[in-house]
BAVO-413540 format. One record per residue (C-alpha): x, y, z. Coordinates in steps of 0.5 Angstrom, whole numbers, plus 500, padded with zeros to 3 digits. Each point is the difference from the previous one (the first is absolute). Last residue first. Layout:
% BAVO-413540
XYZ/...
***
This chain:
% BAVO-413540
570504537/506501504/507497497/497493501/494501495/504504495/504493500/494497499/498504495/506499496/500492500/492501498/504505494/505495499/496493499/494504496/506504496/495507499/502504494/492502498/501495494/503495504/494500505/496500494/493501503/493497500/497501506/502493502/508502499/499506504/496496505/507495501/503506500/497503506/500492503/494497500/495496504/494497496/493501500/500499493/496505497/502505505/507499501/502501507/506505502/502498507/499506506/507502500/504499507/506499495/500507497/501500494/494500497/500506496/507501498/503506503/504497506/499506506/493498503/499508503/498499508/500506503/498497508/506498503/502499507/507499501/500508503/495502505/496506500/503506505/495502505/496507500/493495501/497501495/507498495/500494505/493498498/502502492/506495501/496495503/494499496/504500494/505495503/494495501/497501492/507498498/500493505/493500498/502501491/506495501/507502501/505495496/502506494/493500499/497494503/494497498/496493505/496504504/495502496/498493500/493501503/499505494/497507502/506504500/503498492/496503495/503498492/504496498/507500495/506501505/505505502/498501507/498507502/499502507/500507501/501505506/502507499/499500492/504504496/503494496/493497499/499503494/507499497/498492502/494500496/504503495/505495500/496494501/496503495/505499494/501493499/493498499/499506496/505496496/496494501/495505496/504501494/503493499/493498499/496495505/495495500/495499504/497498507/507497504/502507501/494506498/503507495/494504498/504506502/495501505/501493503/507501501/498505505/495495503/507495501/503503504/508500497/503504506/495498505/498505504/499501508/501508502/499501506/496508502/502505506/494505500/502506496/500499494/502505494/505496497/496493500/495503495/505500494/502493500/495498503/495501494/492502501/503507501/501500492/493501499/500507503/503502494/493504497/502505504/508502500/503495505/505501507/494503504/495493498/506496504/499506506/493499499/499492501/497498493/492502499/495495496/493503498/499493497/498501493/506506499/505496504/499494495/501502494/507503502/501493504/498496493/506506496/505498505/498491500/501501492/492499497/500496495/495495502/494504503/499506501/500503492/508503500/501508498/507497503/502496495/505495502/507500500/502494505/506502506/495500506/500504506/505497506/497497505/500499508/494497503/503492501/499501507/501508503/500498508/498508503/501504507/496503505/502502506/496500504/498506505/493500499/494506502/495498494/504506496/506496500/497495498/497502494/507503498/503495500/494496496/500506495/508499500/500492498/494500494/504501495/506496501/496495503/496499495/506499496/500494504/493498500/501499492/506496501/500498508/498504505/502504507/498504505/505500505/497503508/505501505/499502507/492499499/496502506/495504495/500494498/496496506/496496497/494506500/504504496/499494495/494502496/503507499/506497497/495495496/496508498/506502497/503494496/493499498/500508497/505498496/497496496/493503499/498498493/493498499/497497494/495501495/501505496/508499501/506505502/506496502/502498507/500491500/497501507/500494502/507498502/500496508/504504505/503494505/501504506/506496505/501502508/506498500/504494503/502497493/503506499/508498501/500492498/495499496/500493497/504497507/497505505/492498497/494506499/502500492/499507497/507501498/500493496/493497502/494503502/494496502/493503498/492499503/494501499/501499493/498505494/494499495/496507501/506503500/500503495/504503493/507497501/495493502/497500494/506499496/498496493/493504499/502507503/507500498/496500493/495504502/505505502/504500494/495500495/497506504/506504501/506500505/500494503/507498505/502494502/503498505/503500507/499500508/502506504/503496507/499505506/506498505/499502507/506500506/497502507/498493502/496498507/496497496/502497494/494501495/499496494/496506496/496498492/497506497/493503498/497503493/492498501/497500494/498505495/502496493/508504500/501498507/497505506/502507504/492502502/499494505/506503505/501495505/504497495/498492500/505496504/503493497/504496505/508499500/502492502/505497503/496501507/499504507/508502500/500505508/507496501/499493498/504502494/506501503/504507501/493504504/500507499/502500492/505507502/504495504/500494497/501504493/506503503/504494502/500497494/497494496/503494498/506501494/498501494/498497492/496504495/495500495/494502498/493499494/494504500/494497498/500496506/499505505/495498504/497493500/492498501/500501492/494504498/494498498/496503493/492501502/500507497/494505501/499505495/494505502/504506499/498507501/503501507/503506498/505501505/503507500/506501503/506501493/506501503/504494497/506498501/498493500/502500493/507497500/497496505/497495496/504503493/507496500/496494498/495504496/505505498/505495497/495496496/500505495/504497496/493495498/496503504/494495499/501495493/497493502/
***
């Protein structure tokens, strides 16, 4: 079925992308109703990785009681309905959250879930009929259980597991459309208006987070919960985990007069939709740009200057739904020599991007999400896993609040340093979707369609050089 095409990019990336949007009116004039479920999992759309040593000494102490039986009632975080019955879904039914409460525990972490994003009536309706659940909550569980970050067990997650977790579900899809709703940054304020009476006007930290979409949802969304807070009495500092949300714009010409359907670029696709959402960027990234510009604030690279919260950046170098803009997919297709050029290339330019970036974890491999897999633990970059990372973030910015000097040895800029995609051996394993088989990267290459010998690669010497990379700091 032909739906979006090369503009699958902004309905992946556009679940939380286009949650930034000011529009308050409900108009209730949908009577759509969805009977699709939702898998009892939470976070399994993102992917991870990760390996650490146990949990730290300030996450027992800042989490109230160190051990699960401390205040921990279940495993599971519970579906609430906002309070707030005008704030809906896209069909008018209730938006809510998901909350594992760890009583006594001053650190929260709001997870904002990913997805697509429709931005006209085709694409709503088609979002609609085949992901209902993006759209309504009319078929949510009762219950989730978190994995990866979201995990409530030490061993799968060794530094939040004894937080307070909120699992935001996407809903809102934020583009203009007759008949639905688009109310997307008015949940993420009214489930913190919901959880003052959980206790998170207490909070010494609160990390709003998300994968992919939700991940650059943060990145907009970060200072207005900030400064919610602050106008709600609390002194949290609040602090952003950015999943697979950093992108570059796209390398492909296309016209920008393009009809709203498969030929937009993901830029010109944004342009159209902040003119049907209503949409507005942070104002001190909208300042930076002439008017007509403010799509550029929808990527990280030009946002990320202009916040003031403390954000870590998790990316791949070679992520996959990037690859997916250029219409470029591993053990899917065949591959030109062009396009495993632009393979190659990314990597660096991903990693110009990020050099920046105060705190980051970029693993050289081809994937995409990483902090929600329950194998999140298993990646290192330059042997530090993205927990281990992740614990030295925490320590270095409360030394910095508390007037003390961050300790050395415990790093958290984490840039894979090999240049080739999958070289880093902790690497998620390439799978050849035809197959099902596993492959290495010249293996796929040769699946794919491609003359090793014509691009000059030797398959023994460069798998020996990759190796070599690998072993001098990959």
């Amino acid at each position: 079925m032909k739906i979006l095409g090369p503009f699958v990019f902004l309905l992946l990336l556009g679940g939380l992308w286009c949650q930034n949007n000011r529009n308050a009116k409900a108009t209730g004039k949908s009577t759509k109703k969805s009977s699709g479920s939702q898998q009892g999992d939470a976070g399994q759309s993102a992917s991870a990785a990760d390996v650490t040593s146990g949990s730290s000494a300030e996450s027992r102490q800042e989490g109230g009681a160190g051990t699960r039986g401390a205040g921990q009632q279940t495993d599971d975080m519970r579906l609430h309905y906002l309070t707030n019955t005008q704030v809906t879904c896209n069909d008018g039914t209730a938006a809510g959250f998901y909350l594992k409460e760890f009583r006594g525990s001053r650190r929260w972490l709001l997870f904002l879930e990913g997805g697509w994003c429709c931005y006209s009536r085709e694409t709503c309706d088609y979002r609609y009929q085949n992901i209902p659940r993006l759209m309504s909550s009319s078929g949510w569980p009762e219950t989730k259980r978190g994995s990866g970050i979201l995990s409530s067990q030490a061993e799968e997650n060794p530094h939040w597991h004894n937080a307070n977790i909120v699992f935001i579900p996407y809903c809102s899809s934020d583009v203009w459309s007759a008949e639905y709703n688009f109310m997307g940054s008015l949940i993420i304020r009214e489930v913190i208006k919901d959880l003052i009476p959980k206790g998170i006007k207490q909070a010494k930290v609160v990390m709003l987070s998300g994968s992919s979409a939700g991940g650059t949802g943060v990145l907009l969304n970060i200072e207005r919960v900030a400064s919610q807070l602050q106008q709600l009495g609390a002194e949290a500092q609040v602090r952003g985990l950015v999943d697979s949300g950093w992108f570059l714009e796209s390398k492909q010409q296309r016209s920008p007069n393009c009809p709203e359907t498969v030929s937009c670029s993901p830029e010109d696709a944004i342009k159209i939709g902040l003119r049907l959402w209503n949409g507005v960027v942070p104002d001190r990234c909208r300042q930076l740009f002439k008017r007509g510009e403010e799509w550029k604030c929808f990527f990280g690279h030009r946002l990320y200057s202009t916040l003031t919260s403390p954000v870590f950046i998790v990316q791949w170098l070679f992520d996959e739904e990037q690859l997916r803009v250029e219409n470029i997919y591993i053990g899917g297709q065949s591959m030109s020599e062009e396009q495993w050029q632009y393979i190659q290339n990314l990597g660096l330019e991903l990693k110009n991007s990020l050099r920046d970036v105060t705190a980051v974890f970029a693993p050289s491999c081809l994937s995409h999400t990483l902090i929600t897999k329950s194998n999140w633990t298993n990646f290192q970059v330059r042997g530090t896993s993205l927990p281990r990372a992740l614990q030295c973030w925490d320590r270095s910015l409360e030394a910095i609040r508390n007037n003390r000097t961050p300790a050395k040895g415990c790093p958290f800029h984490l840039l894979d340093t090999c240049q080739w995609p999958q070289c880093n051996p902790t690497c998620p394993a390439l799978v050849d979707k035809t197959t099902q088989q596993e492959l290495t990267l010249l293996q796929m290459l040769v699946a794919m369609g491609l003359d090793l010998q014509r691009l000059g690669l030797d398959p023994q010497g460069d798998a020996d050089s990759l190796v070599s990379m690998v072993r001098n700091g990959g």
